[in-house]
Each structure stands twice: as C-alpha cells, then as structure tokens.
C-alpha positions in Angstrom: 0.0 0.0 0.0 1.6 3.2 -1.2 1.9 6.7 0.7 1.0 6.8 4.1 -1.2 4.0 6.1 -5.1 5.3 6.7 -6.3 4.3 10.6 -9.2 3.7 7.9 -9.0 0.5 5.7 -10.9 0.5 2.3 -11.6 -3.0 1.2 -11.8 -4.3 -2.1 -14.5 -8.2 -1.6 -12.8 -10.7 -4.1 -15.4 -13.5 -4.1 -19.2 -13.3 -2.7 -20.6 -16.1 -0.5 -21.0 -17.9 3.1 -18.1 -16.9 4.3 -18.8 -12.8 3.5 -22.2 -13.1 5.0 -22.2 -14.4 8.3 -18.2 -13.7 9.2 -16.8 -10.8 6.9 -19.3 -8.5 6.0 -20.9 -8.1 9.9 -17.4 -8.1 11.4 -16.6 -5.3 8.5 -20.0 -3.4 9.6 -19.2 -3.5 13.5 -15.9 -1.6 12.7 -16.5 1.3 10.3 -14.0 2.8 12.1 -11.2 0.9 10.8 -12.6 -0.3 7.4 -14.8 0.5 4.6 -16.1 -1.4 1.6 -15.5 0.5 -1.6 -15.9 -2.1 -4.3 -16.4 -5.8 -4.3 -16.2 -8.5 -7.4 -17.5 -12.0 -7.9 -17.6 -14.2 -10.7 -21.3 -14.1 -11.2 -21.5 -10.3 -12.3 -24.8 -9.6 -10.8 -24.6 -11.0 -7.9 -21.6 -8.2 -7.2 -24.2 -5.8 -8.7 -26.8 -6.3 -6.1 -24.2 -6.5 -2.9 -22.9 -3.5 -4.3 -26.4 -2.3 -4.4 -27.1 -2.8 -0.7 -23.8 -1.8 1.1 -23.2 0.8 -1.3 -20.2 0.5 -3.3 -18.8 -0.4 -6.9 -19.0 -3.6 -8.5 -16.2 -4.4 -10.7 -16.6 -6.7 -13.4 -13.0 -7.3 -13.6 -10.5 -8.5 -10.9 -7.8 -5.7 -12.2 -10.1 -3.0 -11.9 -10.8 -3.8 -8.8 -7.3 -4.2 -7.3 -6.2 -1.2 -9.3 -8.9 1.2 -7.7 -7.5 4.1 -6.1 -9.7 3.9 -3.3 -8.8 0.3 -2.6 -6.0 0.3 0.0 -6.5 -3.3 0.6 -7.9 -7.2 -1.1 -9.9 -9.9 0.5 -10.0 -13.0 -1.0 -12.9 -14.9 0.4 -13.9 -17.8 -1.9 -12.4 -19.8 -4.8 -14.0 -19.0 -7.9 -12.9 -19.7 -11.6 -9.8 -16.8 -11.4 -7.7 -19.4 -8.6 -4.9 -17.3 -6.8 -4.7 -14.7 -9.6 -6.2 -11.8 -7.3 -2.6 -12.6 -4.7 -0.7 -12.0 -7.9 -2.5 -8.7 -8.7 -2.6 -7.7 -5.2 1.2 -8.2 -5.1 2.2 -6.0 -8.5 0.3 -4.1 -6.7 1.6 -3.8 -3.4 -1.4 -3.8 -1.5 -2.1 -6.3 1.6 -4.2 -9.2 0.6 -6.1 -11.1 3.4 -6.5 -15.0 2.0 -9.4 -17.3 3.1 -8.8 -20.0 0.7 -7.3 -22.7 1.7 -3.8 -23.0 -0.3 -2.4 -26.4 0.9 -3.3 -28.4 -2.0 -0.8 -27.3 -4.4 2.1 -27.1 -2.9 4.3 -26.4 -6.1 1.9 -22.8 -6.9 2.0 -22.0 -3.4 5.8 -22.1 -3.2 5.5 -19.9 -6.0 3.4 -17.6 -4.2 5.5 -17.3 -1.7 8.5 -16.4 -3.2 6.1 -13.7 -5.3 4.8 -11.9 -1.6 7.8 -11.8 -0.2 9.7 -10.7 -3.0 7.3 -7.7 -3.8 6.8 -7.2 -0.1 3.2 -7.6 0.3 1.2 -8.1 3.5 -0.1 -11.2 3.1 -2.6 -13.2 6.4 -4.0 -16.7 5.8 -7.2 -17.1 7.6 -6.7 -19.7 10.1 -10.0 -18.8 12.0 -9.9 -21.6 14.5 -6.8 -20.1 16.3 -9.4 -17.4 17.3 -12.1 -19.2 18.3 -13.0 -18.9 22.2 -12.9 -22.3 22.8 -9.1 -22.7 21.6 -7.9 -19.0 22.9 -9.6 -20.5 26.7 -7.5 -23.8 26.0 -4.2 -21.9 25.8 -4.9 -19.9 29.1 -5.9 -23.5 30.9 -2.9 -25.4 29.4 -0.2 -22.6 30.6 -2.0 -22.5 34.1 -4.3 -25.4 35.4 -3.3 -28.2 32.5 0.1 -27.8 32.2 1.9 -28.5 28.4 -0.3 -30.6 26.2 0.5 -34.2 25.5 -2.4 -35.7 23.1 -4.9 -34.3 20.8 -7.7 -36.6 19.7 -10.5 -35.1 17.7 -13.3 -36.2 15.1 -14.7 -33.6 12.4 -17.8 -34.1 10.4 -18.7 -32.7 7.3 -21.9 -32.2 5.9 -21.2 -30.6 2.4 -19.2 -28.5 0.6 -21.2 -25.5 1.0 -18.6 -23.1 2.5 -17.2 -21.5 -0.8 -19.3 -19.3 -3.4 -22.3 -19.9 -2.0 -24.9 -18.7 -3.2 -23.7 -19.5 -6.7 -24.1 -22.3 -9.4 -22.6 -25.6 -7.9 -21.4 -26.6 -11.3 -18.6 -23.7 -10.8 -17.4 -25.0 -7.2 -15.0 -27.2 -7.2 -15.2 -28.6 -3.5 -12.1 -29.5 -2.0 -11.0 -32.9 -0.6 -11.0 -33.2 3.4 -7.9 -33.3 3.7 -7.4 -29.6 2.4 -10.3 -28.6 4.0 -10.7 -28.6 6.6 -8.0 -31.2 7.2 -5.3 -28.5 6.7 -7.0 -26.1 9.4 -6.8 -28.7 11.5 -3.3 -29.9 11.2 -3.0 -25.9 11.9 -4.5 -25.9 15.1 -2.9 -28.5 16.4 0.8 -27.0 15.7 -0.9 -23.8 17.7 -1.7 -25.9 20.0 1.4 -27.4 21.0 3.1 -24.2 19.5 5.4 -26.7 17.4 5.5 -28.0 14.4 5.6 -31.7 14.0 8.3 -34.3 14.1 6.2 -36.8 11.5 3.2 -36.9 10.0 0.8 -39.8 8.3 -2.8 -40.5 7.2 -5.4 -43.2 5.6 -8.1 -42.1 3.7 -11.1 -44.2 2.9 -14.0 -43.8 0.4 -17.1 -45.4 2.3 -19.7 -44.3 0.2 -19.1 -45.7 -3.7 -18.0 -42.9 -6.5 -20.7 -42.1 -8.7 -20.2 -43.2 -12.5 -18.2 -39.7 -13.4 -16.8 -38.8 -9.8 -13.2 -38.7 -9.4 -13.6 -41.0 -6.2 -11.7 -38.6 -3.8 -12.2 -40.0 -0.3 -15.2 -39.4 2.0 -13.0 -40.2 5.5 -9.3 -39.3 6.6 -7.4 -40.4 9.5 -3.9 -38.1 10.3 -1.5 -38.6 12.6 0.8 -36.1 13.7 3.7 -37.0 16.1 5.4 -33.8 17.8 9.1 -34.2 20.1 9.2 -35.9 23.7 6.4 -38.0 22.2 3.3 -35.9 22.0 1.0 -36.6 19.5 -2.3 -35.6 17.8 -5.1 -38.1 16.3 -7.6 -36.7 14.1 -10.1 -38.1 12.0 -12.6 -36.4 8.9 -15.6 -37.7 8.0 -18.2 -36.6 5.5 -21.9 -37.2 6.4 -23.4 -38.7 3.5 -27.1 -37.3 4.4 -28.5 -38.7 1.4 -27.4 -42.3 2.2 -27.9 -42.3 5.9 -30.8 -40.0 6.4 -31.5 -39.0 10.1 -28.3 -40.9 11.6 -26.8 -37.5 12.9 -29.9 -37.8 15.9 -27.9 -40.9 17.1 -23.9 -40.1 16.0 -21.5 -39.1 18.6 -20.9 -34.9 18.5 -17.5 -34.5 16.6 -15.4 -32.8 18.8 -11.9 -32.5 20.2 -9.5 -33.8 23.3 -7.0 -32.5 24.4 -4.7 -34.7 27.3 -2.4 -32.2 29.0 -0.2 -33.0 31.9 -2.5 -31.9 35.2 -5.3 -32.8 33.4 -8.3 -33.1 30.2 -10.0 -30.6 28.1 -12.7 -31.4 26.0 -13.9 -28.9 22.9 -16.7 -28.3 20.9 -15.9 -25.5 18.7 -16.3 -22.9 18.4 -17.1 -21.4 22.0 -17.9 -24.4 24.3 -14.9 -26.3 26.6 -15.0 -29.1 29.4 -11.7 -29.2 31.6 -10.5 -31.5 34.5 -8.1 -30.2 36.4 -7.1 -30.5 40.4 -9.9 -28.3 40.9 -13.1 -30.4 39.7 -14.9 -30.8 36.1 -15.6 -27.3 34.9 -18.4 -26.2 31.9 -17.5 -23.0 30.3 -19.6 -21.7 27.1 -17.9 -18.6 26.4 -19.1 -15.5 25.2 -18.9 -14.8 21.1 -18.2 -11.3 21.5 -15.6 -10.4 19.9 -16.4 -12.5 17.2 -13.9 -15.0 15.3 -14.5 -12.2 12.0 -13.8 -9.1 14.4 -10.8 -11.2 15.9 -9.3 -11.6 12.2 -10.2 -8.6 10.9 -8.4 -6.7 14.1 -5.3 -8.6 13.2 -5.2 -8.4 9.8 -5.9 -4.2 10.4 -2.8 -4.2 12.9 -0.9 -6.1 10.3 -1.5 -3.9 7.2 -1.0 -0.6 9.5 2.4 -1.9 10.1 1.5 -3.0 13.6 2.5 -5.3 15.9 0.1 -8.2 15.0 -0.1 -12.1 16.2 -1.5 -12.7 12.4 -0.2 -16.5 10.8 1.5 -15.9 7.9 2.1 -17.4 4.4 5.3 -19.3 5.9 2.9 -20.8 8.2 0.2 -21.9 5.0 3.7 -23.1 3.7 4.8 -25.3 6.6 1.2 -27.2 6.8 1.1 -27.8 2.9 4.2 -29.8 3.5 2.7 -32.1 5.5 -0.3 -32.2 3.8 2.2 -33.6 1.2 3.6 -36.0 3.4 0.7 -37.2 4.3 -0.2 -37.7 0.6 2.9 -39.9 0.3 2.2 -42.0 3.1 -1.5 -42.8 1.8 -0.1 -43.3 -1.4 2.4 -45.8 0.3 -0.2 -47.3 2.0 1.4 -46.8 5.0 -0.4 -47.1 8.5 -0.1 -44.4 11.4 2.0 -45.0 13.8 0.6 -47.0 16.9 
C-alpha cells in the first residue's frame, strides 16, 4: 500500500458467499471505524451488482479493476471462484495487503511460487486460520499454561456435511469442493501445531471412500485419519468424516458430536468449537460456554488491520500456509504408500 497507512482501511471483496455473510461483512460493519467497503467483485456479475447495491459501493466486473482502484488500499479474498490465486498475484504488482481465506495447501508447487512472489514484492499477506481465534481454543491456551500444564495428546473427530462453504450462493457446477484433507484437514493440522506451538516431528494419514463414487466422480475419499507425532512424544489423532445425508438419512440424531480432546499434563479438556470447553483439572470438572463477543471475524479482521498498518500483530503468515502444505504432502505420500499411522 503506497503513501501513508489510513487508521481507515478501504476493502476491495474478491469472491461473494457464506463466508462474506455471516463472518466478513458483519465483522466489517461492526468496525467502520477501521474499514470501509469501496468495491467488491464476484464471478457471477450480478450478484456483485446487487451486494454493491445494498452496502453501497462499486461492482467491478474485472478483478484488475478492482485491485487497481484508487480507493482500494487493501484485497480480500474470500472464496475460490474460476480466477484461482490470480487476485494474490495482482494484489502483489500491486503492493497492497491481501487477506486469504482460501485454503492454499493443496498445491504445494503454486503455493511455493506464491510465496517467493509476496515476499519478494513485499506484500502483506494473512491466511485465515479462524480456528486459532475461536473462544474455545484461545480458553484452551490460558488452561494449558495455568491449570493443565503443556499438552500431551490431541484426539478429535470432524464431520462434514457438504461443501457448502465457498461461493455460495452461486451455481454448484462452478465450485469445485475440496478434498477433506485440504479442508478442513489443513485447518486442522493448523491448530494443532498452535496448539502445541510446534511444528511436528512426522506426519501420516489413511483415507477411505465409504460411500461408492458415482459413474463420473473422481472418487476422492469421504474419511481421513492423520496422525501427527510432535518431540518428547506428544501426539495428535484426528479423523474427517463426511456425512453422507442422502445415504444415511437422520443418523446425525444418534452419531456421537464431533469434537476434540486434548490430554495435557495436570489434566483433560474437551472442545466443541467454536465457544464451548469441558476441563478436569485439580480443581473439579468445569463447563465454560464462552461469550462470542468479539467474534472470530472481528478477531481476524483486528489482526489483519494491525498487520496492514504496520503493527505489531499475532496474524499467521504465508510461511505458516507453507509449513502445513508440506505435511499435507507428506501425508499424501504415506496414503499413497499405503502406509499405517503409527501406533
């Protein structure tokens, strides 16, 4: 971003859908103060129109005019449409911050590319990795350095129940969903290295397709097992598993909630994302729901403003997208040598 650094953010919206209604656009509402929406784009023209329409903005029907707009000072990329990373390379020629909520693990050839692209020209650049801020994890990491002590195993279950989260609404014949163990398998593998603030030693997974491929699906798996093994043997389990609702009708009324465990030193927590956690400590079993105020959207939005103000921010950057799309490649190879996770 060029000249001086406005206390006042103006936002170009790369990318209309779930993830612009209920996290970006209220968080962006709540603090006028510190941003503004001045244009937005999204592949399906009129759909920009009409969001355009009711914040009150421009709707570009190209992604260079909107990056190029004077009264842009910064891009967010919220969904994956037909244009890939294209708006990061824009963004970067022209050297304004880009906040990314795609999930960039599963390439890991065009992300190293990327990387060498932001930091070369400089750019701000902030992944979303939303669960860090949830109010679940953020009370997790005050119990563990207090009543737990330092975490020893992670066990956790997620359940999908469609890929719904990108572009919606839009035609599904233009969203390409993305396997489970990019998303949210990557986010995962993300929040347990926060977690344990470490990166792991190993990593390996299994995948299995329970529910047959369809004639014309490319068969990619419906369940995913990861294992990620961290020094002085500490270790995270997780599993992903896609509800088939059309196979298995009403079983969610009798499956077990997916949630997450973590076994710490002095004692057990137990999450259910984003804002609920169980703990066991010395002092008894304790039931905290915790207040969604600040949201997860304000929390990342507050960073990401610190961050392209030239702030001191605790925003993940793209060395940390980096570092988890190398497992995720590792854990590629192992399924692909059919090898099991270690006991």
């Amino acid at each position: 971003m060029a000249g001086s650094k406005p206390v006042r953010l103006r936002v170009g919206v790369v990318g209309l859908g779930r993830l612009w209604e209920t996290r970006h656009k209220p968080s962006l509402a709540r603090m006028d103060d510190r941003f503004r929406v001045t244009a937005v784009y999204d592949q399906v023209y009129r759909r920009a129109e009409m969001e355009a329409a009711q914040i009150g903005c421009a709707a570009c029907e190209g992604l260079s005019a909107l990056v190029e707009r004077p009264d842009v000072d910064v891009v967010y990329l919220l969904a994956r449409q037909w244009f890939g990373l294209e708006p990061i390379v824009l963004a970067c020629g022209a050297k304004k911050p880009v906040y990314c909520a795609l999930p960039l693990a599963d390439d890991l050839d065009e992300l190293e590319r990327l990387v060498e692209l932001v930091e070369s020209s400089g750019t701000i650049f902030m992944p979303e990795f939303a669960r860090r801020c949830y109010p679940a994890t953020l009370r997790l990491k005050e119990l563990l350095a207090t009543e737990l002590g330092p975490p020893r195993l992670i066990v956790g279950h997620s359940r999908l129940y469609g890929f719904d989260r990108y572009a919606v609404p839009g035609p599904a014949t233009q969203i390409a969903p993305a396997p489970l163990l990019i998303d949210p398998g990557s986010y995962l593998l993300d929040w347990c290295t926060f977690v344990f603030q470490a990166m792991p030693e190993a990593v390996q997974g299994v995948r299995a397709r329970v529910i047959p491929a369809s004639s014309g699906e490319d068969g990619e798996p419906d369940f995913e097992s990861l294992v990620a093994r961290f020094a002085g043997g500490a270790s995270a389990h997780l599993s992903i598993g896609l509800y088939q609702r059309n196979c298995w009708g009403d079983a969610t009324s009798f499956l077990p909630a997916p949630g997450f465990q973590v076994y710490a030193e002095r004692g057990v927590a137990s999450l259910e994302m984003p804002e609920r956690i169980q703990w066991s400590g010395n002092g008894g079993i304790h039931d905290e729901r915790l207040p969604l105020e600040p949201t997860v959207g304000d929390v990342l939005n507050e960073q990401f403003h610190r961050l392209a103000r030239g702030q001191n921010a605790l925003a993940p950057t793209i060395r940390d997208t980096l570092a988890i799309a190398r497992l995720v490649r590792e854990i590629r190879m192992s399924q692909a040598l059919g090898a099991s996770p270690p006991s």
